[in-house]
Each structure stands twice: as C-alpha cells, then as structure tokens.
GUDREN-352048 format. One record per residue (C-alpha): residue number from 1; residue in three letters; chain; x, y, z. Coordinates in steps of 0.5 Angstrom, whole numbers, padded with zeros to 4 digits. Example, Ala and Ser with C-alpha at 12.3 -4.5 7.8 and 13.67 -1.06 7.14 Angstrom:
2
seq | type | mol | xx | yy | zz
1 | ALA | A | 0025 | -0009 | 0016
2 | SER | A | 0027 | -0002 | 0014
This chain:
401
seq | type | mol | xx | yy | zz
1 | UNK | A | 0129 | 0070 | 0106
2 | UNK | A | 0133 | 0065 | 0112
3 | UNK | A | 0136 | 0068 | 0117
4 | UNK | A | 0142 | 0064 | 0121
5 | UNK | A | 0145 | 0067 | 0127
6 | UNK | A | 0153 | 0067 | 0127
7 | UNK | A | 0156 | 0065 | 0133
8 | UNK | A | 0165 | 0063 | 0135
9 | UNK | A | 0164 | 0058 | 0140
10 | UNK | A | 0159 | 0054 | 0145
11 | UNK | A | 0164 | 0056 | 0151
12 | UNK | A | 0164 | 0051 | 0157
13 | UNK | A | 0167 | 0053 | 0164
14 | UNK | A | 0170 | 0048 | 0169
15 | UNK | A | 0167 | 0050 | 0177
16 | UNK | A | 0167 | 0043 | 0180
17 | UNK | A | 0162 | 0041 | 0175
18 | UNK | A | 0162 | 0043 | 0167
19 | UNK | A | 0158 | 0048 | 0166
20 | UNK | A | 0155 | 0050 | 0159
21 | UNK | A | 0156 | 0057 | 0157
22 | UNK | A | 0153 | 0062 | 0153
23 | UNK | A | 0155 | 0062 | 0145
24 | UNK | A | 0159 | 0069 | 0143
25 | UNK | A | 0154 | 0072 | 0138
26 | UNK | A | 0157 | 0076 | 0132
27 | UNK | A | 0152 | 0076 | 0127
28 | UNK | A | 0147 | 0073 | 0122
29 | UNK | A | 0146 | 0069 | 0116
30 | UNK | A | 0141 | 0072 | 0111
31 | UNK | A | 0140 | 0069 | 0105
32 | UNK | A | 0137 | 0072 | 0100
33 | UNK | A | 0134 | 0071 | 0092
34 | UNK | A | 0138 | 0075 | 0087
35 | UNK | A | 0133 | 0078 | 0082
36 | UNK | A | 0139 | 0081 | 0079
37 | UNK | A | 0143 | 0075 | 0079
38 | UNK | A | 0138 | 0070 | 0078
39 | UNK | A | 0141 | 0065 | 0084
40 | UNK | A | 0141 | 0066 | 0092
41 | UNK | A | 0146 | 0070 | 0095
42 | UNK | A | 0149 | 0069 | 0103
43 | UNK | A | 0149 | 0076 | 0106
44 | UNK | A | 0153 | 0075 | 0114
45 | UNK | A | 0151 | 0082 | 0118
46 | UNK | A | 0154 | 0083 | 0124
47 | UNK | A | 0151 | 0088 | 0128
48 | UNK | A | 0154 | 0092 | 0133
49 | UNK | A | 0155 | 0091 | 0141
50 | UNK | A | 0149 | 0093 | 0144
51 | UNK | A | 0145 | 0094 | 0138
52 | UNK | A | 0139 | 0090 | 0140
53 | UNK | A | 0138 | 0096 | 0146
54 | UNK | A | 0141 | 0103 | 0144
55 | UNK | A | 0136 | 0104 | 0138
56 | UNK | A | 0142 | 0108 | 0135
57 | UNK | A | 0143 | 0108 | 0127
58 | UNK | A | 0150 | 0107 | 0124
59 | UNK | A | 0153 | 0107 | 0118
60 | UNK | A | 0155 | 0100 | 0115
61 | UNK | A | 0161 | 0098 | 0111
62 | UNK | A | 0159 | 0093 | 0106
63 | UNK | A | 0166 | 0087 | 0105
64 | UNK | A | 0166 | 0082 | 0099
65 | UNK | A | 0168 | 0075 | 0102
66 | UNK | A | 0165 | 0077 | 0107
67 | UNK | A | 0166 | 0069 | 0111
68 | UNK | A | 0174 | 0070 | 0110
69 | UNK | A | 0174 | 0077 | 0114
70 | UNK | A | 0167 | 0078 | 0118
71 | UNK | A | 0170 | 0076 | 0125
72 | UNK | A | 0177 | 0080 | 0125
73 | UNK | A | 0174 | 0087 | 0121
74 | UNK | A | 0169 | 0085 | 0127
75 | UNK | A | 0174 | 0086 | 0132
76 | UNK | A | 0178 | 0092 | 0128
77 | UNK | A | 0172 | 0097 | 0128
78 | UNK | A | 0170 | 0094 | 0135
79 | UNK | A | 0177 | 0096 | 0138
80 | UNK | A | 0177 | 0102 | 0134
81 | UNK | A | 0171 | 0105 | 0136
82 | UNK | A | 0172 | 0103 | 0144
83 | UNK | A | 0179 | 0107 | 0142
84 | UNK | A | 0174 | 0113 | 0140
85 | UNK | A | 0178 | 0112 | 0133
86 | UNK | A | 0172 | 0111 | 0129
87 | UNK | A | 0164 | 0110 | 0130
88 | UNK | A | 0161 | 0102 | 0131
89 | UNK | A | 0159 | 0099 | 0123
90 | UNK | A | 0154 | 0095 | 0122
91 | UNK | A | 0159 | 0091 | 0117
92 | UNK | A | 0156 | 0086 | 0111
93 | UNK | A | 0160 | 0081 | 0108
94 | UNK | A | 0157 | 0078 | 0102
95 | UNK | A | 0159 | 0070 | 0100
96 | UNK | A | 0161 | 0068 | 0094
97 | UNK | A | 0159 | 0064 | 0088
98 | UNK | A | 0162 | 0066 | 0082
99 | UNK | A | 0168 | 0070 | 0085
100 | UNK | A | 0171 | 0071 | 0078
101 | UNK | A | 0164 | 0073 | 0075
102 | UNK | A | 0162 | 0077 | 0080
103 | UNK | A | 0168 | 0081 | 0083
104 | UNK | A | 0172 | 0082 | 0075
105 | UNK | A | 0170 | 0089 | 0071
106 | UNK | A | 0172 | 0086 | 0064
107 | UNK | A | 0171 | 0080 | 0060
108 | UNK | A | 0178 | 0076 | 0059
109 | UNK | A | 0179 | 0069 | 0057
110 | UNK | A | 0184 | 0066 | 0061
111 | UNK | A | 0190 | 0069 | 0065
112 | UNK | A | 0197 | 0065 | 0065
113 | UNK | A | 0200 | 0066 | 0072
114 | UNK | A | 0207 | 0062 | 0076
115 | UNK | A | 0206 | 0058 | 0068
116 | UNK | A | 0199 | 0056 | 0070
117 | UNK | A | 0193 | 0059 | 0065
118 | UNK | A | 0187 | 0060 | 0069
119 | UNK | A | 0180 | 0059 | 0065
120 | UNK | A | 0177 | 0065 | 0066
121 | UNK | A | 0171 | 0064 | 0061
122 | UNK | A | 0166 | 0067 | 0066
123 | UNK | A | 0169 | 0073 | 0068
124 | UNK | A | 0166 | 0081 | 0067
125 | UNK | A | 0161 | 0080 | 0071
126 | UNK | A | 0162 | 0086 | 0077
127 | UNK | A | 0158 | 0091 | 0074
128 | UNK | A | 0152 | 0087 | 0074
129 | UNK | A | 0154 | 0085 | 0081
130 | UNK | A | 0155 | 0093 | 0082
131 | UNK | A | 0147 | 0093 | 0079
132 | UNK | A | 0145 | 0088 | 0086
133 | UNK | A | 0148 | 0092 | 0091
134 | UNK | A | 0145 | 0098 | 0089
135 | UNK | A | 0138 | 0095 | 0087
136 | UNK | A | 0138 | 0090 | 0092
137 | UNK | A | 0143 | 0089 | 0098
138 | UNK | A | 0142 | 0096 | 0100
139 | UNK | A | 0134 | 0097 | 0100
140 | UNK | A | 0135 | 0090 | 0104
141 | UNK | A | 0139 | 0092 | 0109
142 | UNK | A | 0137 | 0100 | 0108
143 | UNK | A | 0129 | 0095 | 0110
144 | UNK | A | 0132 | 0092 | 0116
145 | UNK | A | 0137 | 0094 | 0120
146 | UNK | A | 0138 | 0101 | 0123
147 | UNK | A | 0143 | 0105 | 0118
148 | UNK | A | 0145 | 0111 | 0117
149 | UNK | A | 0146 | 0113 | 0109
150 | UNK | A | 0153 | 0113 | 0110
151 | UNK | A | 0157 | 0106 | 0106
152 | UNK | A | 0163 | 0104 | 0106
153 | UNK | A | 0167 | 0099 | 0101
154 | UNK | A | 0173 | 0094 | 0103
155 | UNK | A | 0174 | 0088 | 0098
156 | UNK | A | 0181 | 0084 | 0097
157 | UNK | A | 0185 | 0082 | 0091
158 | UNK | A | 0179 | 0081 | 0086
159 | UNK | A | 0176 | 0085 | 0092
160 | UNK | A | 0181 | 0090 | 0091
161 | UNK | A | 0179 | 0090 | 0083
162 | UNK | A | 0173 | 0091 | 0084
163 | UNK | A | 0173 | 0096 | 0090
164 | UNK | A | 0177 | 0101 | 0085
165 | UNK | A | 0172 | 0100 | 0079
166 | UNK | A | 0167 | 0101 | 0084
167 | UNK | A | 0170 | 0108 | 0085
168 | UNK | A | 0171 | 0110 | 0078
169 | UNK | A | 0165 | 0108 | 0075
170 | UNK | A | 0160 | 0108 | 0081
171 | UNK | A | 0163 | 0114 | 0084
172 | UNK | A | 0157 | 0116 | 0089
173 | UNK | A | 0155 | 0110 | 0091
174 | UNK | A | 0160 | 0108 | 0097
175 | UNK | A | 0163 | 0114 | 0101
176 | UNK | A | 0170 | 0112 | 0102
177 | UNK | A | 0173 | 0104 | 0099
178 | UNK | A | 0178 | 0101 | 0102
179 | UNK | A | 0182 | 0096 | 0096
180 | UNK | A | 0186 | 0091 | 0100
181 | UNK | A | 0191 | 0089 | 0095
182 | UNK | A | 0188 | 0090 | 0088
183 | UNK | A | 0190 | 0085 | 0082
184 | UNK | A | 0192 | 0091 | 0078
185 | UNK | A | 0195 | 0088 | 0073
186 | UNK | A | 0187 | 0085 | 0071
187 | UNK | A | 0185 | 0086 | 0062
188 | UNK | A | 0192 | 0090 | 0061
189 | UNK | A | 0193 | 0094 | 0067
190 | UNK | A | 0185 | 0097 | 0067
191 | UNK | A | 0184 | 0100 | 0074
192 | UNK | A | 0191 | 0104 | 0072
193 | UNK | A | 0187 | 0106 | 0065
194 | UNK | A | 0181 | 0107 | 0069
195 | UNK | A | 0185 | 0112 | 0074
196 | UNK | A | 0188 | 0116 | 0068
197 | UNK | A | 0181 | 0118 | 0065
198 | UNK | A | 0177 | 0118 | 0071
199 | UNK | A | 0181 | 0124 | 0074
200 | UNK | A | 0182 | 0128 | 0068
201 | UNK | A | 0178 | 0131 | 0067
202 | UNK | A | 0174 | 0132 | 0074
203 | UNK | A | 0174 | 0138 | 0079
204 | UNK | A | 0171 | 0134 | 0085
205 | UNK | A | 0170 | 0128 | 0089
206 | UNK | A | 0167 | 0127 | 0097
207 | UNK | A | 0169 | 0121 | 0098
208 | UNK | A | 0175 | 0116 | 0100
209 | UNK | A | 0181 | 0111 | 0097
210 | UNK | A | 0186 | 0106 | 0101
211 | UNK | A | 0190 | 0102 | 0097
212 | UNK | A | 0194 | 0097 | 0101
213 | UNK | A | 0199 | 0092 | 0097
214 | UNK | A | 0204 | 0086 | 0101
215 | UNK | A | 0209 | 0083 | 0098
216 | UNK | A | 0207 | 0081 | 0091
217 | UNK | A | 0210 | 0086 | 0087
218 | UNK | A | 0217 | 0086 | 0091
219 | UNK | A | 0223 | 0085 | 0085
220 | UNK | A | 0219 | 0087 | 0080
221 | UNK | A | 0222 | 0092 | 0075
222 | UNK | A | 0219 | 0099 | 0078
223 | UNK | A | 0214 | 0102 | 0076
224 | UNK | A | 0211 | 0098 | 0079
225 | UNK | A | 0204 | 0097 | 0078
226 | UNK | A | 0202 | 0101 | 0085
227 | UNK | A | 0208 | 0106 | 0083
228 | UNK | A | 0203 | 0108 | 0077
229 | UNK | A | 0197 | 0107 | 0080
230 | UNK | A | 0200 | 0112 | 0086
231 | UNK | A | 0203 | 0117 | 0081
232 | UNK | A | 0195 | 0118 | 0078
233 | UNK | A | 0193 | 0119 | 0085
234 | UNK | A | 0198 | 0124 | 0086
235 | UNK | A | 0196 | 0127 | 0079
236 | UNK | A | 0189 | 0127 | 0082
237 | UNK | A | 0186 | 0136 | 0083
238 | UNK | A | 0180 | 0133 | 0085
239 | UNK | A | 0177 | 0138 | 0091
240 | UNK | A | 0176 | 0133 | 0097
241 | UNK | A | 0178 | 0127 | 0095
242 | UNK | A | 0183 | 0124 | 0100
243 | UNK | A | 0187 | 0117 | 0099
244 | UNK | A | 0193 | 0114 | 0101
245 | UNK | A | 0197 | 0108 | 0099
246 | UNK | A | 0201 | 0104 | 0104
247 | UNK | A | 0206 | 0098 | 0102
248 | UNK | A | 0206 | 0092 | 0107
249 | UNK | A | 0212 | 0088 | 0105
250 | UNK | A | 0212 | 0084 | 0111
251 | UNK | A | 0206 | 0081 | 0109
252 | UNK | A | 0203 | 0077 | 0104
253 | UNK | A | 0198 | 0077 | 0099
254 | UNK | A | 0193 | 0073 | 0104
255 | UNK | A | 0195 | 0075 | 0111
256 | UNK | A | 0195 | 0083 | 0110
257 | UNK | A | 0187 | 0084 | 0110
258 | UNK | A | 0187 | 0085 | 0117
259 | UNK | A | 0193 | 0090 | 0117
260 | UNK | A | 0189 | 0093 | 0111
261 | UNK | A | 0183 | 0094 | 0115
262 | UNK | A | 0185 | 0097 | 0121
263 | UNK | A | 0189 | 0102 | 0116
264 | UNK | A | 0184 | 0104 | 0112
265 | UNK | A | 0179 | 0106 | 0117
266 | UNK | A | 0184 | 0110 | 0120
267 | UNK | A | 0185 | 0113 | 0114
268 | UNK | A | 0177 | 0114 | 0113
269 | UNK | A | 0176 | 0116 | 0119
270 | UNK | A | 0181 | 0121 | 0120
271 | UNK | A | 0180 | 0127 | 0125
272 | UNK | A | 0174 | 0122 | 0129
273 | UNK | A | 0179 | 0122 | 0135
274 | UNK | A | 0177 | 0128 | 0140
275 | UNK | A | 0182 | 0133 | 0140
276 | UNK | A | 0187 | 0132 | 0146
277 | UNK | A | 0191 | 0136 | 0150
278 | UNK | A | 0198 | 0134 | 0149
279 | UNK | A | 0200 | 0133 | 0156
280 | UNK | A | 0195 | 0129 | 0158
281 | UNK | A | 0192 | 0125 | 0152
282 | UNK | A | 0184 | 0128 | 0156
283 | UNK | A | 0179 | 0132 | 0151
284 | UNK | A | 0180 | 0138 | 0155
285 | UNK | A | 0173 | 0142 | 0152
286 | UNK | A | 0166 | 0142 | 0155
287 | UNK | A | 0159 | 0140 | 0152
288 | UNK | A | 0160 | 0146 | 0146
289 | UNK | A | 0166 | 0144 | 0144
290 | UNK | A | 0163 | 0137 | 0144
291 | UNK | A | 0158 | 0139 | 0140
292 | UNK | A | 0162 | 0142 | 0136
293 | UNK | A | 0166 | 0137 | 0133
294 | UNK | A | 0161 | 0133 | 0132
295 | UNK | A | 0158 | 0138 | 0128
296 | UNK | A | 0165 | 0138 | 0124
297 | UNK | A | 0165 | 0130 | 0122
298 | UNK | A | 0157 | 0132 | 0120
299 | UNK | A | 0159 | 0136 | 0115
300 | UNK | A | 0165 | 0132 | 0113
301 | UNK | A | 0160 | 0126 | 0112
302 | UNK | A | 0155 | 0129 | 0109
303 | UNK | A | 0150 | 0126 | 0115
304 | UNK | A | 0148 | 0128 | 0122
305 | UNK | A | 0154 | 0124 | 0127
306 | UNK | A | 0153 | 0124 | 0134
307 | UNK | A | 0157 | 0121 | 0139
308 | UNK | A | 0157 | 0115 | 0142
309 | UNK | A | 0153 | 0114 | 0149
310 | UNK | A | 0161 | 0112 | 0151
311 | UNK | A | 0164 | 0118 | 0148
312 | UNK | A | 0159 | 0123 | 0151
313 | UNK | A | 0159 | 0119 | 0158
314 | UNK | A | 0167 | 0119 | 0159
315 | UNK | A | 0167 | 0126 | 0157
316 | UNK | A | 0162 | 0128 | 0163
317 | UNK | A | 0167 | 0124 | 0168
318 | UNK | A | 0173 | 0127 | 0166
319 | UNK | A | 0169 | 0134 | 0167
320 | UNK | A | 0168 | 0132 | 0174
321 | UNK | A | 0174 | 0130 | 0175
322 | UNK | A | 0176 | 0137 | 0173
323 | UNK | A | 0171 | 0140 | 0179
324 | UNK | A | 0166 | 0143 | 0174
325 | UNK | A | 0160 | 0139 | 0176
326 | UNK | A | 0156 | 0144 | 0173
327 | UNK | A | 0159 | 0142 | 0166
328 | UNK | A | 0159 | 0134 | 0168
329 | UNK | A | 0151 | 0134 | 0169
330 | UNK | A | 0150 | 0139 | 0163
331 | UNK | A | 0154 | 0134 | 0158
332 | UNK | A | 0150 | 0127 | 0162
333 | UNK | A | 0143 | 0131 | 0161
334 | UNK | A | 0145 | 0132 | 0153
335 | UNK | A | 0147 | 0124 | 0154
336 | UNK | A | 0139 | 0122 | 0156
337 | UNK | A | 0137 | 0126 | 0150
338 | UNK | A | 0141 | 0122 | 0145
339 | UNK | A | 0141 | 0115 | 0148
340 | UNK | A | 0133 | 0116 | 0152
341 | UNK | A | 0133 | 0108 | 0153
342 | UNK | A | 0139 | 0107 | 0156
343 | UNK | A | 0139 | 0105 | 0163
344 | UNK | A | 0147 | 0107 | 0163
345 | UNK | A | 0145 | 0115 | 0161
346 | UNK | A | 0141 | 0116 | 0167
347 | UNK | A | 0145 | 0114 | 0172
348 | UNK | A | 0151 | 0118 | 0171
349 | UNK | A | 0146 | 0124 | 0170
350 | UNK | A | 0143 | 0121 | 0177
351 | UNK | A | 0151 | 0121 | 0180
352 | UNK | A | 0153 | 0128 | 0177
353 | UNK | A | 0147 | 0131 | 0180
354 | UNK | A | 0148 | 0127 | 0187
355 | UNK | A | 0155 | 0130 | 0187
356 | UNK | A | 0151 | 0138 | 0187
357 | UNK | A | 0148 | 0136 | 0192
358 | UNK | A | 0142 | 0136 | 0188
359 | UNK | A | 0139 | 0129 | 0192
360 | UNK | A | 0131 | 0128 | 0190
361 | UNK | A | 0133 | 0129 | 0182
362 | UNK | A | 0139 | 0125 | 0182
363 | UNK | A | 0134 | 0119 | 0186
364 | UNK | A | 0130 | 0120 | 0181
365 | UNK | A | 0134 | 0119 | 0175
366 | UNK | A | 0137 | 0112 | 0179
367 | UNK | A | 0130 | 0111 | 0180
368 | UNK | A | 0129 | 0111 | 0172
369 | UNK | A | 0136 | 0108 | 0171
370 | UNK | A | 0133 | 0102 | 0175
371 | UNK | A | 0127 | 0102 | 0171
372 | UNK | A | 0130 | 0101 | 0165
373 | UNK | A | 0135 | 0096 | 0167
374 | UNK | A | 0129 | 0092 | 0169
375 | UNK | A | 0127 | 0091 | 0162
376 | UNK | A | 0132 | 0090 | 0158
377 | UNK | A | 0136 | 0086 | 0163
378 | UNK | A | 0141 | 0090 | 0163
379 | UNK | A | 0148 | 0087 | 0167
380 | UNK | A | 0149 | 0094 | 0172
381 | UNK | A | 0141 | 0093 | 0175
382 | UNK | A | 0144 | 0090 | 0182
383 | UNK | A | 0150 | 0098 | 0181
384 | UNK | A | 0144 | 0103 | 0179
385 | UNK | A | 0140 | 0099 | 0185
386 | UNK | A | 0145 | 0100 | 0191
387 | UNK | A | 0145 | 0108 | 0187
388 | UNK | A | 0138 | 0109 | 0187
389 | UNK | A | 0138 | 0105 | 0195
390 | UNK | A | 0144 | 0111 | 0197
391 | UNK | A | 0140 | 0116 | 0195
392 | UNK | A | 0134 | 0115 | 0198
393 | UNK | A | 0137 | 0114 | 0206
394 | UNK | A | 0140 | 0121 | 0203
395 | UNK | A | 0134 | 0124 | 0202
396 | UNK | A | 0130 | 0120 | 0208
397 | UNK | A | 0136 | 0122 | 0213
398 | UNK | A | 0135 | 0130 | 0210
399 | UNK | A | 0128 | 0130 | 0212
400 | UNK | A | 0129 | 0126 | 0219
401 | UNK | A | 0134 | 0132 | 0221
C-alpha cells in the first residue's frame, strides 16, 4: 500500500516579499494490490474538513473515475453540508485501468457509434469489479478511515451503467446510487431490461435512485431510453424505495456530473435540513425537538446520525438569541458530549454560562476550550484566550467586592 497526499496548489502571497503559502489539502492517494483484480488499483480519498480533529464517523460516498470528480464532489458535499443540507462524506474515488472492463455488466464484442465501431473485446467485467468493492474496497476503507456503515454510489456514463446494475443485482450493498447519464442503450437496453424484472416481483427496497440524463437523447424518437426506464420506475410498488430522474438538456454528456452530483445528494438526503419556520428560515424548536429529528433520519438511514458539531453550535446561538439562556446552555452542554475533543464546544458552553450569570463554570469551560485548542493548534486559541482572560477579572473583580 503507498499513500500520496492530494493537494490543489502551492499558493503564493505578495507582502513585499514573496512568500511561500500552504498547499490546500483535499485528500490521499492509496494504491492498493487487487486480489480480486490481479493488478494494483489508485484509490483517492478525501476526507472531510476537521476530520484529523473531531474523532467523528461518516458515512462514505464511493465514485468511479474518481480523478475526474473528486475535486468539484468535494466541494458540492462541502457546500451542501455547511448549508445543513447533508451530512460531511468521506468520498472515495476509484481510478481506472480497463474502464470498459470493469464498469460493463455484460460481455458485447463491439459497439458502432457516430459510424465508428468501438472494439469492446474485454467488456463484462462489473460483477468482478462489484466482487472488489465488497471484498476489498470497503474492508480497506471500513480498516482506515473513521466511517459509519452507511455507502452511497455516483458513477457516470459507463459509471451510470454500473451504478444502475449495481442496484439491481447488489440491492444492499449501497444505500442510495446516484447514475449520472447512464449508457442505457448498453447490450440491447439491459439496464431497461433489468429494471423490468427486478421490480417485479419485489414488495420492499430501503434504498435511493438518481438518475440524471443531458442532452444525449434530444431528437430521439420518444420513448426515449430515459422515457422507458422512467416508465418502470413509476411501475416500481416497492415499499420504501424513493427515486428521481431529472433531465438536463442544457448540459452535455460531460459537463452535467457537477449539476448531477449537487441533485442527486439532494435527493438522497431529502428532509436533512432542520424544520424552519416560513417566516424567518431559523430552526424554531429546543434541544428535544433537535434530538428528535435526528432520531427521525436515524431511523430513515438505518444507523445512529448525530448533528454536525456546526449544527448543534448554530441552534444554541439562535436560542440565545431568543433569551432562553437556559434552552442555550442545555443544547451547548448536549454538544460537548457529542464532540468531547473540541476546543470550540466548550467555549460556547462556557458563553452560555457566562450569559447566566454563572461566571466560575463558564471560566471553567474556557479554561477547557483554552487547553484543548493548545494541543491541537486550533486557529481561535488567541479568542477562547481573551474569553477564559474576561472571566477570570470577573470572578476576581466578584471576590474584590
């Protein structure tokens, strides 16, 4: 196994003299030795911000190509998550070899497209490449990351392919699969094919479907390929199962994955966002109506979700704003149980308490604020500082009088 850091750019700042900055970090390259496949295999995983520091587990979205969409999906589920739209991923993207191979569910000779014939010899590989994830990809993962038992699929084009293959044949292996213009005209139609038979019979399905198409099928004769595949989808009776599919014609078959990605984990995580009042978009509720929805996606996902340390910490402020400094330090305290080794946590456990009057606690829990930042080199040490600092004259100028 070799590991390799990912990084955007060596940045450079101007201030009289040029000065060296900091490479932006995105992730690792992992190279692994592919029993399954018989040859070495690229793995990029991306972490997600403050990962290193939190001690949190995630879910994980794995990708195919991954060095074509591992930069903007990181974004997207970044942007998403700050927006409390989704939970933070840690996203794996796999490199290819034989794309052909690996990401085609049956075996076809050759292919003939725009009056080219496309040699296809070593196509039909996906259920061995399936057979790698399963054996090898998710222990491995599962091994070194901090993840929860909850994966997610996006693949494109041939990835789209197999996304939809991977849904009908290995229905529990992926929560929700997100199949980004699909090559639905693949070995005559097979993913059609393989939707009509997989819900036909079939009552129940606790998983997710997003299918996205751009431009590629404008002037075809309707049905179209989507149009069919659509019409099984809406014949589908299977408790649970949710989907969507969403045209894009202003897109073509290789710029729609970024719009693809963005609405497919919208659609995933459907019902993340915390219920708002229509007046003024703020969560409304305390610390039972907090837990309540979260116990809510729980049950949704099939694993125990907590909030996000950010979500917990924004919903305290807002009931301190509202005057309840009571519900405030209730929803901080419930904070430093979730997220013990934050520096952030205790200090706004340690303003809520400050607020109530309740200066040697809240001195306290700056103190701890201050303790952790220190080790972990945290960027707000010199603002939890200057609040343990303020506390203390508190207390002092208390005793003096």
């Amino acid at each position: 196994m070799k590991r390799v850091l990912i990084t955007l750019a060596g940045l450079c700042l101007a201030v009289g003299t040029v000065v060296a900055g900091e490479p932006i970090t995105i992730g690792e390259t992992v190279t692994l030795r592919s029993k399954t496949l018989d040859e070495e295999r690229r793995i990029l995983v991306s972490t997600p911000p403050g990962y290193d520091q939190n001690g949190q587990r995630y879910p994980v979205l794995y990708m195919t190509d991954g060095n074509a969409h591992l930069t903007h999906t990181r974004g997207t589920v970044d942007f998403l998550a700050r927006n409390g739209l989704m939970p933070q991923l840690i996203i794996v993207g796999v490199t290819n070899t034989d794309r052909t191979r690996d990401l085609t569910p049956t075996h076809v000779e050759s292919r003939t497209v725009e009056g080219r014939v496309l040699d296809l010899s070593t196509s039909g590989g996906a259920p061995k490449f399936l057979d790698f994830f399963e054996r090898e990809l998710f222990p491995y993962v599962d091994a070194h990351y901090r993840t929860l038992p909850l994966r997610f699929f996006a693949g494109h084009s041939y990835g789209g392919l197999f996304a939809l293959n991977a849904l009908f044949t290995h229905p529990s292996m992926f929560k929700a699969v997100i199949a980004v213009s699909p090559s639905l005209n693949w070995d005559d139609d097979l993913s059609i094919r393989q939707a009509a038979s997989f819900f036909e019979n079939r009552d129940t399905l606790d998983s997710t479907l997003f299918v996205s198409m751009a431009n590629e099928e404008e002037g075809d004769p309707a049905p179209t390929h989507l149009d069919r595949l659509e019409g099984e989808l809406e014949e589908a009776d299977a408790e649970g199962f949710e989907w969507q599919v969403m045209r894009m014609p202003d897109e073509t078959h290789g710029s729609v994955v970024l719009r693809a990605h963005y609405w497919g984990l919208r659609k995933v995580f459907e019902g993340w966002q915390l219920p708002a009042d229509p007046e003024t978009g703020q969560f409304v509720g305390g610390l039972h109506e907090l837990e309540a929805h979260y116990s809510g996606l729980s049950k949704r996902l099939g694993v125990t979700i907590v909030p996000a340390e950010q979500t917990v910490n924004l919903v305290g402020y807002r009931i301190l704003g509202r005057g309840d400094v009571g519900g405030a330090i209730e929803v901080f305290r419930y904070n430093t149980v979730l997220y013990p080794r934050s520096a952030n946590v205790y200090d706004s456990l340690g303003e809520g308490l400050e607020n109530a009057g309740r200066l040697e606690e809240a001195h306290a829990n700056y103190s701890r604020a201050v303790t952790l930042a220190a080790a972990i080199g945290d960027e707000r040490l010199e603002i939890f500082t200057a609040n343990r600092d303020r506390a203390k004259e508190q207390l002092d100028k208390a005793a003096i009088d």
